[in-house]
C-alpha positions as CSV (number, residue, x, y, z in Angstrom):
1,X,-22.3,-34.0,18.7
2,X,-23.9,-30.9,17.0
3,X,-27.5,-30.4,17.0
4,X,-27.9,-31.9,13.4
5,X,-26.5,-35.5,15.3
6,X,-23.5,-35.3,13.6
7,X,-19.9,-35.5,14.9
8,X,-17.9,-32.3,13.8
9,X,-14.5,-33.7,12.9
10,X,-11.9,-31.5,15.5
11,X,-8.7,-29.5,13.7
12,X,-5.7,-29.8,15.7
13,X,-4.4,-25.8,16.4
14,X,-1.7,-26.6,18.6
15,X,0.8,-23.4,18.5
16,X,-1.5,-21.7,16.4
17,X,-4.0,-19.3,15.9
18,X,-7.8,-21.5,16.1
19,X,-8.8,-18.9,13.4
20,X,-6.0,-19.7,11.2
21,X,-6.4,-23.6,10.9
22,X,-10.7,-23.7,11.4
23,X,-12.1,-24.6,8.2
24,X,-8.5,-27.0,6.8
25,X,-6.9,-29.4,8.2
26,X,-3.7,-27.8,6.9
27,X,-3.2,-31.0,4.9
28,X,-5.1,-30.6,2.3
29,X,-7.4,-28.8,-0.2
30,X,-11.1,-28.8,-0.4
31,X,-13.1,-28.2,-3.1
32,X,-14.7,-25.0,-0.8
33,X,-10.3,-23.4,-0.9
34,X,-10.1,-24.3,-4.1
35,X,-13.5,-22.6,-5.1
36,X,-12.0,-19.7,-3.1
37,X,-8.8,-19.5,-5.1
38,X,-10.1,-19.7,-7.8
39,X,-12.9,-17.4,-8.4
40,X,-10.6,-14.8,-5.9
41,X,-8.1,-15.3,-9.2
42,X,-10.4,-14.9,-12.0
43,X,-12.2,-11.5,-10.3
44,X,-8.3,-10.1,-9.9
45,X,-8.0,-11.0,-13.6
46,X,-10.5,-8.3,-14.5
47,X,-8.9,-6.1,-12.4
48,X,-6.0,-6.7,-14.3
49,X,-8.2,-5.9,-17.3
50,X,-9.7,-2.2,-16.0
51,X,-7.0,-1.3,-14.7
52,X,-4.5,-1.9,-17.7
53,X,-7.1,-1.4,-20.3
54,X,-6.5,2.5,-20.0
55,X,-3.0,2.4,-20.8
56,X,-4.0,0.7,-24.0
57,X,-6.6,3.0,-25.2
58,X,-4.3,5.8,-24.1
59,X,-2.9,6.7,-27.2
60,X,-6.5,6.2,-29.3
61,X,-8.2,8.6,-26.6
62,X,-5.0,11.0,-26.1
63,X,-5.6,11.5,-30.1
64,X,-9.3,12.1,-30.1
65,X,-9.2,14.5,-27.0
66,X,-5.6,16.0,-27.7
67,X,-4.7,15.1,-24.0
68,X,-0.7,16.3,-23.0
69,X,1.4,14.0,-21.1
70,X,0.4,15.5,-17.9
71,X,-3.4,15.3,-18.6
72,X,-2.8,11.6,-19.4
73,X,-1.1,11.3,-16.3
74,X,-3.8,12.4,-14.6
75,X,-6.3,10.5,-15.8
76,X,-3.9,7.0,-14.6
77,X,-3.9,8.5,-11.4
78,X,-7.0,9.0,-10.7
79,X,-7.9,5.2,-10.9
80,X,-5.1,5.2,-8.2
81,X,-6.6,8.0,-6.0
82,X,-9.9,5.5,-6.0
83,X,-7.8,2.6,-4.9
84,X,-6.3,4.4,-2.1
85,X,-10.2,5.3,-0.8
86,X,-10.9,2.0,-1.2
87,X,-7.5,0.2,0.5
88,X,-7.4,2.8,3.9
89,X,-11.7,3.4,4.4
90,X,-13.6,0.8,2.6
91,X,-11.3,-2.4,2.8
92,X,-11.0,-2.0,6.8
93,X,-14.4,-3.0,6.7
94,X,-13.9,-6.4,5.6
95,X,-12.7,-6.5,9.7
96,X,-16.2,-5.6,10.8
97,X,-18.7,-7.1,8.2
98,X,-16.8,-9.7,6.5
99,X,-14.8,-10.1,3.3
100,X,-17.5,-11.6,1.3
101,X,-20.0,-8.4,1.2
102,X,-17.0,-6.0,0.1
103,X,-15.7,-8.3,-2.3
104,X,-19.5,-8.4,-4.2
105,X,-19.3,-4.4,-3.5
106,X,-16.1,-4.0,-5.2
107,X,-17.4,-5.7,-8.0
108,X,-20.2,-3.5,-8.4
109,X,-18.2,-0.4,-8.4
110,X,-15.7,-1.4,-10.8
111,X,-18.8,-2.6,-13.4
112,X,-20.5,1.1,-12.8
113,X,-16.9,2.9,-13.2
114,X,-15.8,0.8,-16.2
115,X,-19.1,2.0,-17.9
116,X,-19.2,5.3,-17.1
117,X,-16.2,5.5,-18.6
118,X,-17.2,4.3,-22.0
119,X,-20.0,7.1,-21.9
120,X,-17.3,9.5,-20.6
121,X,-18.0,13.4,-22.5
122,X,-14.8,14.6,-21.5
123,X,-12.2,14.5,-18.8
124,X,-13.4,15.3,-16.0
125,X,-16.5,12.8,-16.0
126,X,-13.5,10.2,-17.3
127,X,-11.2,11.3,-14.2
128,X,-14.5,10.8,-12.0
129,X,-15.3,7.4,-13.3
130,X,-11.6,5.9,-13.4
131,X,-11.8,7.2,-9.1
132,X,-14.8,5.0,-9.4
133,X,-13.1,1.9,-10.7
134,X,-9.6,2.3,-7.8
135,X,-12.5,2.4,-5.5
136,X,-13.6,-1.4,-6.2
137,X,-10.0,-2.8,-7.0
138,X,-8.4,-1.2,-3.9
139,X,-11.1,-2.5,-1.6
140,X,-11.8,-6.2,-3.5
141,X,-7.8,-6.5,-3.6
142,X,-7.1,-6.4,-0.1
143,X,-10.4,-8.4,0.7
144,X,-9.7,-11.4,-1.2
145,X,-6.0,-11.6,-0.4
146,X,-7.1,-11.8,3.4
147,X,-9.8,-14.6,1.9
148,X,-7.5,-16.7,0.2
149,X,-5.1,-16.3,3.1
150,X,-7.4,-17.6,5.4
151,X,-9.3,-20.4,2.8
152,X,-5.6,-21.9,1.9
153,X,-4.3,-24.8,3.4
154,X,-1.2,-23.3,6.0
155,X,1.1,-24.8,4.3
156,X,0.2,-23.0,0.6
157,X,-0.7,-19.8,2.1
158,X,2.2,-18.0,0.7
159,X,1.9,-20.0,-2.7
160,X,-2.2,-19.5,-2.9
161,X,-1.7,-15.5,-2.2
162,X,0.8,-15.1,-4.8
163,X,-1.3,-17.5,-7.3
164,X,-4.0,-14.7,-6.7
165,X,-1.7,-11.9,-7.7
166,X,-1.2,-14.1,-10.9
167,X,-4.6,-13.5,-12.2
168,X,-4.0,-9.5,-12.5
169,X,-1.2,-9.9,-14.8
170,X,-3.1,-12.4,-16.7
171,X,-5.8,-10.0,-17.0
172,X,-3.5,-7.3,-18.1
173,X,-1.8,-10.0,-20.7
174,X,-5.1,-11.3,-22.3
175,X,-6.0,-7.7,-22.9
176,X,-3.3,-6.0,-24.5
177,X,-3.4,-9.0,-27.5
178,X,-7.2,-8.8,-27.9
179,X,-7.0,-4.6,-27.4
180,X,-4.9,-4.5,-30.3
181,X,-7.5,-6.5,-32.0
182,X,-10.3,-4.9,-31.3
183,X,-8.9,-1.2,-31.6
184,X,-8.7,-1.7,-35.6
185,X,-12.9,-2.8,-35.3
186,X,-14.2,-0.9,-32.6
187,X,-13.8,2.6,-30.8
188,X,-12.1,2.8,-27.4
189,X,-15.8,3.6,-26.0
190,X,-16.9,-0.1,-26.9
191,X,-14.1,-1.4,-25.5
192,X,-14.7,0.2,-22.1
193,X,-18.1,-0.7,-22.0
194,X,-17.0,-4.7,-22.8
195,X,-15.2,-4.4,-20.5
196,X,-18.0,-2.5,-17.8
197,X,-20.9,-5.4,-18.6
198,X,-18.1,-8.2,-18.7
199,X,-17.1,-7.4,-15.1
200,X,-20.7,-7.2,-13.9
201,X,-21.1,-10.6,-14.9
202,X,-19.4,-11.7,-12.1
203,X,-21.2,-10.2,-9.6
204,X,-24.2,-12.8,-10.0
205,X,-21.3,-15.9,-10.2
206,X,-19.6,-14.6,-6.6
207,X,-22.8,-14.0,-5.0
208,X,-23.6,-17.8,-5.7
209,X,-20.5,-19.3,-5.0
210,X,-18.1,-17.3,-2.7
211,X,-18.4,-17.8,0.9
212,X,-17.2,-15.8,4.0
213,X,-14.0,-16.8,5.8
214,X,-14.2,-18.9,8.1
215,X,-11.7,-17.5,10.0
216,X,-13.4,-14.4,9.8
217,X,-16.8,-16.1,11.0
218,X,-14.7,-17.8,13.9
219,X,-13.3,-14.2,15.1
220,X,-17.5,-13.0,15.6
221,X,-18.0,-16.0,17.6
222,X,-19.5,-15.2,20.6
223,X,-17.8,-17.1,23.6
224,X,-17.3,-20.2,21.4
225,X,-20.8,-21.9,22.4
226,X,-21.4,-22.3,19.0
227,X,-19.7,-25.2,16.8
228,X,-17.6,-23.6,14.1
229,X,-18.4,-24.1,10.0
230,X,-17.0,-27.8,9.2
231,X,-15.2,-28.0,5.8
232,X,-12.8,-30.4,7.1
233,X,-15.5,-33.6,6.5
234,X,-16.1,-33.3,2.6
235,X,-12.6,-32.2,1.0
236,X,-13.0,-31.6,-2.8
237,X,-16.8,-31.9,-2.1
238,X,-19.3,-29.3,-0.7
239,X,-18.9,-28.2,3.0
240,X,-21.0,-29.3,5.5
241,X,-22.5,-26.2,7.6
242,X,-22.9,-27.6,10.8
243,X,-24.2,-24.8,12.3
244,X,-23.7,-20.8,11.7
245,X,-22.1,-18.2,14.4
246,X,-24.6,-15.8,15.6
247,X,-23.7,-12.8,13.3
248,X,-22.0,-9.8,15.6
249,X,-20.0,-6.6,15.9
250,X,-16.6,-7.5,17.1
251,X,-15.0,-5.9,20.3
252,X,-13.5,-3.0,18.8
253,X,-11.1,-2.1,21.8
254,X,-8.5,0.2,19.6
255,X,-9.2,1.5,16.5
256,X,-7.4,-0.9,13.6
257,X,-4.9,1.4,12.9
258,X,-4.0,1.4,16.9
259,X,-2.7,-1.8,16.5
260,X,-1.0,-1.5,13.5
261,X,1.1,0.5,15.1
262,X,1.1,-0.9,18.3
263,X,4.2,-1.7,19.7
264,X,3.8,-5.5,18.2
265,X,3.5,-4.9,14.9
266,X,4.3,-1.2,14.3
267,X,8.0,-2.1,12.9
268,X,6.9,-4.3,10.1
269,X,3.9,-2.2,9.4
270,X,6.0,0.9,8.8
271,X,8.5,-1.3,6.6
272,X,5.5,-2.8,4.9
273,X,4.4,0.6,4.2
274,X,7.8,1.5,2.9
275,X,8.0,-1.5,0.6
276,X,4.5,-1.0,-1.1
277,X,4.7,2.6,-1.4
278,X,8.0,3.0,-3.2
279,X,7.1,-0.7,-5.1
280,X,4.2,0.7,-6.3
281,X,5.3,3.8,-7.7
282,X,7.9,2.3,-9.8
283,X,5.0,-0.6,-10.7
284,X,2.5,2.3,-11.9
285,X,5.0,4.3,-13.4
286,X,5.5,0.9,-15.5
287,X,2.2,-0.2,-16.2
288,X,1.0,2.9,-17.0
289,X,3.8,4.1,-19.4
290,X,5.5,1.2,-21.1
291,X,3.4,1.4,-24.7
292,X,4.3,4.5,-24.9
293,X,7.6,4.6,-23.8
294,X,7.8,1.4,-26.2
295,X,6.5,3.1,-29.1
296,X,9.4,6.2,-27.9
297,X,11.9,3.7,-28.4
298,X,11.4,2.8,-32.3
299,X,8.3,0.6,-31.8
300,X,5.1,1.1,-34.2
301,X,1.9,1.6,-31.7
302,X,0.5,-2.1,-32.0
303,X,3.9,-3.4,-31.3
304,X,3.6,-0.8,-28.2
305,X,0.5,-2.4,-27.2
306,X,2.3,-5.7,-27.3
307,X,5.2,-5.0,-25.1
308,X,2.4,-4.1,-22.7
309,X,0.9,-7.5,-23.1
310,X,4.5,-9.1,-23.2
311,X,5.7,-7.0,-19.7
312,X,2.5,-8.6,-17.9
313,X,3.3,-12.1,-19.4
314,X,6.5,-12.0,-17.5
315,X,4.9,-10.8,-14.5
316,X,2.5,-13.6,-14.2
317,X,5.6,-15.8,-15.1
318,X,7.3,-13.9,-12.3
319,X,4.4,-13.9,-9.5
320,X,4.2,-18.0,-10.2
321,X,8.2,-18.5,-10.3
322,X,8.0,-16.6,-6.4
323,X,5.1,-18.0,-5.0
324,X,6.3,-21.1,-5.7
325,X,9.4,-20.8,-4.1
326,X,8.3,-18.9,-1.3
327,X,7.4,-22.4,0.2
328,X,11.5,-23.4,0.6
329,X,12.8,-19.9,0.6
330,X,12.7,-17.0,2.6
331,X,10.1,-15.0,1.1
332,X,11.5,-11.6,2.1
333,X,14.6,-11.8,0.6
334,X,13.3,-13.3,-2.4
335,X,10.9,-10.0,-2.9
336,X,14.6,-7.8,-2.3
337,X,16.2,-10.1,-5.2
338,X,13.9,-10.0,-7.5
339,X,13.5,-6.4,-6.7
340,X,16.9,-5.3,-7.5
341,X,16.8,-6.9,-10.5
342,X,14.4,-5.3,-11.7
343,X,15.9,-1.9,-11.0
344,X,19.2,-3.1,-13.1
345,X,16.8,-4.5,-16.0
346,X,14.9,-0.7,-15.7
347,X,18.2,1.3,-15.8
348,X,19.3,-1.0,-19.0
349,X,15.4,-0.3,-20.6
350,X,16.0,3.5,-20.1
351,X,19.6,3.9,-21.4
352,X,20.6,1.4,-23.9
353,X,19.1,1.4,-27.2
354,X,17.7,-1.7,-28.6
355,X,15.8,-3.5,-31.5
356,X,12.4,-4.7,-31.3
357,X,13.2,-8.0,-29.8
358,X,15.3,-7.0,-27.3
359,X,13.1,-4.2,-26.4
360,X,10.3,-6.8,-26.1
361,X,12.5,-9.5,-24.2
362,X,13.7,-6.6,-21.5
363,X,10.0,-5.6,-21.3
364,X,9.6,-9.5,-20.6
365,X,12.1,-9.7,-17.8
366,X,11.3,-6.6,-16.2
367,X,7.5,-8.2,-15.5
368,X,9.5,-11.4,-14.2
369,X,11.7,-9.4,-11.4
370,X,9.0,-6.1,-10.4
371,X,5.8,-7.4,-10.9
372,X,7.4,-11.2,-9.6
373,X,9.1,-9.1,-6.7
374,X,6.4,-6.8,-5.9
375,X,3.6,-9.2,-5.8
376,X,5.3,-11.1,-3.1
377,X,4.8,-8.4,-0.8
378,X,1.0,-9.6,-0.9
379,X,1.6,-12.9,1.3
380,X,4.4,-11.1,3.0
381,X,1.5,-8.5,4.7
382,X,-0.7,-11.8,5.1
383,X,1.9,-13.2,7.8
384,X,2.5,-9.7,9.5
385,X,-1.1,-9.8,10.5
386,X,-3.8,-12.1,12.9
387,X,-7.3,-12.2,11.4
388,X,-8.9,-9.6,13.4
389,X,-7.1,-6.5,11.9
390,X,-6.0,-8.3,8.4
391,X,-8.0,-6.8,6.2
392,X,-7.5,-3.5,7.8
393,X,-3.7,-4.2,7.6
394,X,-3.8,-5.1,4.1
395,X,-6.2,-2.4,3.3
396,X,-4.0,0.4,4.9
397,X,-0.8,-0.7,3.5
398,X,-2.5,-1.2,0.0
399,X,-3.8,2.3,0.7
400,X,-0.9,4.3,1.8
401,X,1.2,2.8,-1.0
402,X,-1.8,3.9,-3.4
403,X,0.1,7.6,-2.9
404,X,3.0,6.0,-4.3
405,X,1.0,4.7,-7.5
406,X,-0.3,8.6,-8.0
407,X,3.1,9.7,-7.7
408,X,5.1,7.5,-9.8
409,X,3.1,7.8,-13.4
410,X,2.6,11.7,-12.6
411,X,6.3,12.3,-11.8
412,X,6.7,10.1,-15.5
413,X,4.1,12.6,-17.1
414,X,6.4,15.5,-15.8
415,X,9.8,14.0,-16.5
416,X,8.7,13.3,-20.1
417,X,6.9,16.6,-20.9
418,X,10.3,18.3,-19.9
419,X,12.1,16.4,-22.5
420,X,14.7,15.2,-20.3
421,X,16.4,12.0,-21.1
422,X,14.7,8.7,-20.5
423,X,17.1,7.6,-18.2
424,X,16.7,10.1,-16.3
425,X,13.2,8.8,-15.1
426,X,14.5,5.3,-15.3
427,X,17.4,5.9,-12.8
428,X,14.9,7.8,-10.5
429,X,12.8,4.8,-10.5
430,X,15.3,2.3,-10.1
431,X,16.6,4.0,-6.9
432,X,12.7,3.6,-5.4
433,X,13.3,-0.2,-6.4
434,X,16.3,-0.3,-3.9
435,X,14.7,1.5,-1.6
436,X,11.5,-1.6,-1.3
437,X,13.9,-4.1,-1.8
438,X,15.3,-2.7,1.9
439,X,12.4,-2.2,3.4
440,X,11.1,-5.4,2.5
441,X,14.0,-7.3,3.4
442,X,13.9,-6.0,6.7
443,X,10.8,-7.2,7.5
444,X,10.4,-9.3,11.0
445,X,8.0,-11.9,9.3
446,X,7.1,-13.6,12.5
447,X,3.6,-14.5,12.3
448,X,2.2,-18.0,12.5
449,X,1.4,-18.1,9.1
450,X,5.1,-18.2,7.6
451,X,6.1,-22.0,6.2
C-alpha cells in the first residue's frame, strides 16, 4: 500500500533491467507512451524543418549574397558544428538532470536560432545563428530518442525509436512542397522567421504535456524506499503518480565517457561511432546538396526543391519500412542492407544521366535505403546502452558523428568548386556508405532491450 491507500500494481522485471520495464507492463501502450511518442515525433518534425529549410532557401540567399560553393558549405556546416556541442556537452546532461528539462531547452534554442537567422545582416551573424539551431537539435535529438526508448513498450522499442526518426523526414518533406510555395510570395527572411515563432510554439505544448522518464526517475531513486511512478494502472488514460522520488544527483563513479569505453561496452561504442560518423557524412552531404545537384542535372530550381521534398518522402517511407521490420529481423544487418543500397543507388545518381522522373524516382529510393538505413542506427545505440549513461551514449555518438556531417557537405562544396566530375563525389561517398554498413553490422547488440 502507498501512502495515498492505494495498491501500486507490481511490473514483473525478471532478467531485466527494473529501469527498463518500470512505468509498462511491456504489453501494452498507455496513453502517457503514446503521449511520449508522439509529441517526441512532431518536435523532431520541426527539426526536420530548420534543419532542411536552409538547403531550400539556399539558392534564393546564395543569389542575394553572391555566396560560392564553399561559403554555402559553410554556412550547412555550421548548423552541424552546433549539433555536435549539443550531442558530446549538453545532451550528457539529460544523465544528470533528466531528459525532460533539455528537451524544453532544445526547443528554446532552436526558436531563438531560427529567428536570428531571418534577421541575419550577413554571414557571419547567419553562420552564428545556424550554430545556434545544431545546438538545440543535437541535444533534443539524443534526449528524446533515450525518452521514447524508455516510454515504449519493450517489445516496440526498436519500432517506437525509428517511428521518432520518421518525423524528421516528414518535416523535411512538408517543407520543401510548401517552400516552393511560399518562395514565389515571400522572401527567404519570412520564411525563417515562420519557421523561428512556429517552433516556439511548442515550447508551451511540451512544458504541459511531456513528462520525465520514468526510467530516468527510477535511476535517482534513492535506496528504493520510495514507490516508483505507476503508469501501469490507467493504460490509454492519465497516469496515476503514486508518489514522486526524492529529486537527486546520481553517483557519478566514472565520468560517462569512462564507461563508454569501458571494457563492456567500448567495442560497440567505437563501432557505433564508426557507423554514425561516416553515415552522417554521406546523409549531410545529401541533404544539404541534392536541390542543387538536382537543378545540375537538367532540373529547373522548383523542380530542385522538389526532389528535396521527394528524397525525404522516401526516407520517412524508408525509416517506417525498417522500424517495422526491426521487430522480426536483425536490426543490424538490416541498417548494412539498406546501407549498401544506398551507396549503389548514389553511384547510379552521380554517373548516369537521367530525365526528370527518373532523377526524381532515384532521389526517392536513395531516401528509402540512407535515410531508412541510417536512421536505424538510432534504436541500434538505444540497446548498446543501460539508462544511467544513455543519453550520454547517444549524445556522444550523435556528437562525434556531428564531425562527419561538417565534413561531408564541406568536402561536396570543394569537390564541386573544382569542377571535377559528379561522380567523382558520388563514388567518394558511396565508399563511406560501405564503410557504416561494416561498422554497423558488426555491432555486438547485446543489451536487454533487443526483441
Amino acid at each position: 500500500m502507498t501512502a495515498t491507500g492505494h495498491k501500486t500494481r507490481r511490473v514483473s522485471t525478471a532478467g531485466a533491467d527494473p529501469a527498463e520495464t518500470r512505468g509498462n507492463d511491456g504489453r501494452r501502450w498507455t496513453r502517457v507512451s503514446l503521449q511520449v511518442v508522439g509529441l517526441c515525433f512532431v518536435i523532431n518534425a520541426v527539426d526536420g524543418m530548420n534543419v532542411f529549410l536552409m538547403s531550400y532557401l539556399a539558392p534564393s540567399i546564395t543569389s542575394d549574397w553572391a555566396l560560392s560553393p564553399t561559403t554555402l558549405g559553410e554556412i550547412f556546416g555550421a548548423a552541424l558544428v552546433g549539433m555536435a556541442i549539443g550531442g558530446l556537452i549538453i545532451a550528457p546532461l539529460g544523465d544528470r538532470y533528466g531528459r525532460r528539462p533539455l528537451i524544453l531547452a532544445s526547443l528554446l534554442m532552436m526558436s531563438a536560432g531560427m529567428v536570428l537567422s531571418g534577421f541575419s545582416p550577413g554571414v557571419v551573424v547567419l553562420l552564428l545563428a545556424r550554430v545556434l539551431v545544431g545546438m538545440g537539435i543535437g541535444t533534443v535529438l539524443a534526449c528524446m530518442t533515450a525518452l521514447v526508448a524508455e516510454f515504449a513498450p519493450p517489445h516496440r522499442r526498436n519500432f517506437s525509436v525509428g517511428l521518432l526518426q520518421g518525423g524528421y523526414p516528414i518535416g523535411a518533406t512538408a517543407t520543401g512542397f510548401v517552400t516552393a510555395w511560399a518562395l514565389v510570395h515571400h522572401s527567404w527572411r519570412s520564411i525563417l522567421l515562420f519557421s523561428g515563432f512556429g517552433s516556439l510554439v511548442l515550447f508551451p505544448i511540451g512544458l504541459l504535456l511531456l513528462p520525465e522518464s520514468v526510467a530516468f526517475l527510477e535511476h535517482l531513486r534513492d535506496g528504493g524506499s520510495l514507490e516508483p511512478l505507476d503508469y501501469t494502472n490507467h493504460p490509454l488514460d492519465e497516469p496515476s503518480l503514486e508518489a514522486s522520488p526524492s529529486r537527486r544527483s546520481p553517483a557519478r563513479e566514472k565520468h560517462a565517457l569512462s564507461e563508454l569505453l569501458g571494457k563492456s561496452l567500448r567495442h560497440d561504442t567505437l563501432l557505433l561511432w564508426s557507423a554514425i560518423f561516416f553515415g552522417y557524412m554521406v546523409l549531410y552531404s545529401i541533404v544539404s546538396w541534392i536541390p542543387k545537384l538536382a537543378i545540375d542535372a537538367g532540373l529547373d530550381p522548383k523542380s530542385g526543391i522538389y526532389a528535396g521534398a521527394v528524397y525525404n518522402a522516401g526516407a520517412f517511407a524508408g525509416t517506417i519500412v525498417l522500424a517495422r521490420m526491426s521487430d522480426s529481423a536483425r536490426l543490424k544487418l538490416l541498417i548494412a542492407i539498406f546501407l549498401l543500397a544506398a551507396a549503389g543507388l548514389l553511384i547510379i545518381f552521380g554517373g548516369v544521366t537521367m530525365p526528370v522522373d527518373a532523377v526524381l524516382a532515384t532521389s526517392f529510393a536513395i531516401g528509402v535505403t540512407l535515410q531508412g538505413g541510417f536512421n536505424g542506427i538510432y534504436p541500434l545505440a538505444t540497446c548498446v546502452y543501460p539508462v544511467k549513461v544513455r543519453s550520454s551514449g547517444l549524445g556522444w555518438a550523435m556528437g562525434l558523428g556531428r564531425a562527419g556531417a561538417v565534413m561531408g557537405p564541406m568536402l561536396a562544396g570543394i569537390i564541386l568548386s573544382l569542377h571535377a566530375p559528379l561522380i567523382i563525389l558520388f563514388l567518394t561517398l558511396a565508399v563511406a556508405l560501405v564503410i557504416a554498413s561494416l561498422s554497423a553490422a558488426s555491432i555486438r547488440q547485446t543489451s536487454q532491450l533487443l526483441p
